[in-house]
C-alpha positions, -999 to +999 in steps of 0.1 A: -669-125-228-660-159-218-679-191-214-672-223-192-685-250-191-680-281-164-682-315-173-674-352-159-693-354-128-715-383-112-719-407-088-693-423-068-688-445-037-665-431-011-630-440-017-633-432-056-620-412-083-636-389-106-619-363-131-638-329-139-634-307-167-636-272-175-637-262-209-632-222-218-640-204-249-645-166-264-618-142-251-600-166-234-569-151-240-578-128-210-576-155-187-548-152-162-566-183-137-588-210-132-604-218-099-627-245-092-658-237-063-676-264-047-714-253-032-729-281-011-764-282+002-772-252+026-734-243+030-722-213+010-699-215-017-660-226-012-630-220-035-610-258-037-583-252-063-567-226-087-546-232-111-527-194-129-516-194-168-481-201-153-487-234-133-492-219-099-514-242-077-532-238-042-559-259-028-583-255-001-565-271+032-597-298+029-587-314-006-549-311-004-534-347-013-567-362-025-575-333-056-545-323-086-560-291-109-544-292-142-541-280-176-523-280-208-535-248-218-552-232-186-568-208-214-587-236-228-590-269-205-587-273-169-589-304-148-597-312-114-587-350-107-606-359-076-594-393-057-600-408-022-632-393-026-657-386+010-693-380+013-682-345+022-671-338-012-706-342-022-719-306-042-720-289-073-689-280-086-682-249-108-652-233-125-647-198-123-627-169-140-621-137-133-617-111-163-611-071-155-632-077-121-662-096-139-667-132-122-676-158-151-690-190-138-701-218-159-736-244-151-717-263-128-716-301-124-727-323-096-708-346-075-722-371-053-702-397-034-718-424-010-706-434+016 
């Protein structure tokens, strides 16, 4: 079992930063990746970063050059620094692992940027 949990989001006019946070624990030695989803209003849910135990990075084509994932320890903290914000970016944003073919998601965090 392992549980996430998203923090750092808010409100945030369009041009601005905001760092997010996803903090594992339980068996997180199990974890081999992070990935952070973004669901907004109506749309279905989109994969915008991963981040492996290793370092290995991809982002979605829409966030490259404006989002950095990071972690010390992947295992234990993962960021998502989010700059040059746009009202598109607006939704709730979750972290995801994927252990032996269970999905584990945490509560999520909203983002809202104005434009």
């Amino acid at each position: 079992q392992v549980q996430l949990v998203e923090s750092g989001g808010g409100l945030v006019q369009a041009g601005g930063s905001l760092r997010l946070s996803c903090t594992a624990s339980g068996s997180i030695f199990s974890i081999y990746a992070i990935n952070w989803y973004r669901q907004a209003p109506g749309k279905q849910r989109e994969l915008v970063a991963t981040i492996t135990s290793g370092g290995a990075t991809n982002y979605a084509d829409s966030v490259k050059g404006r989002f950095t994932i990071s972690g010390e320890n992947v295992k234990k903290t993962v960021y998502l620094q989010m700059n040059s914000l746009k009202p598109e970016d607006t939704a709730i944003y979750y972290c995801n692992t994927i252990i032996r073919n269970i999905r584990y998601w945490g509560q999520g965090t909203q983002v809202t940027v104005s434009s």
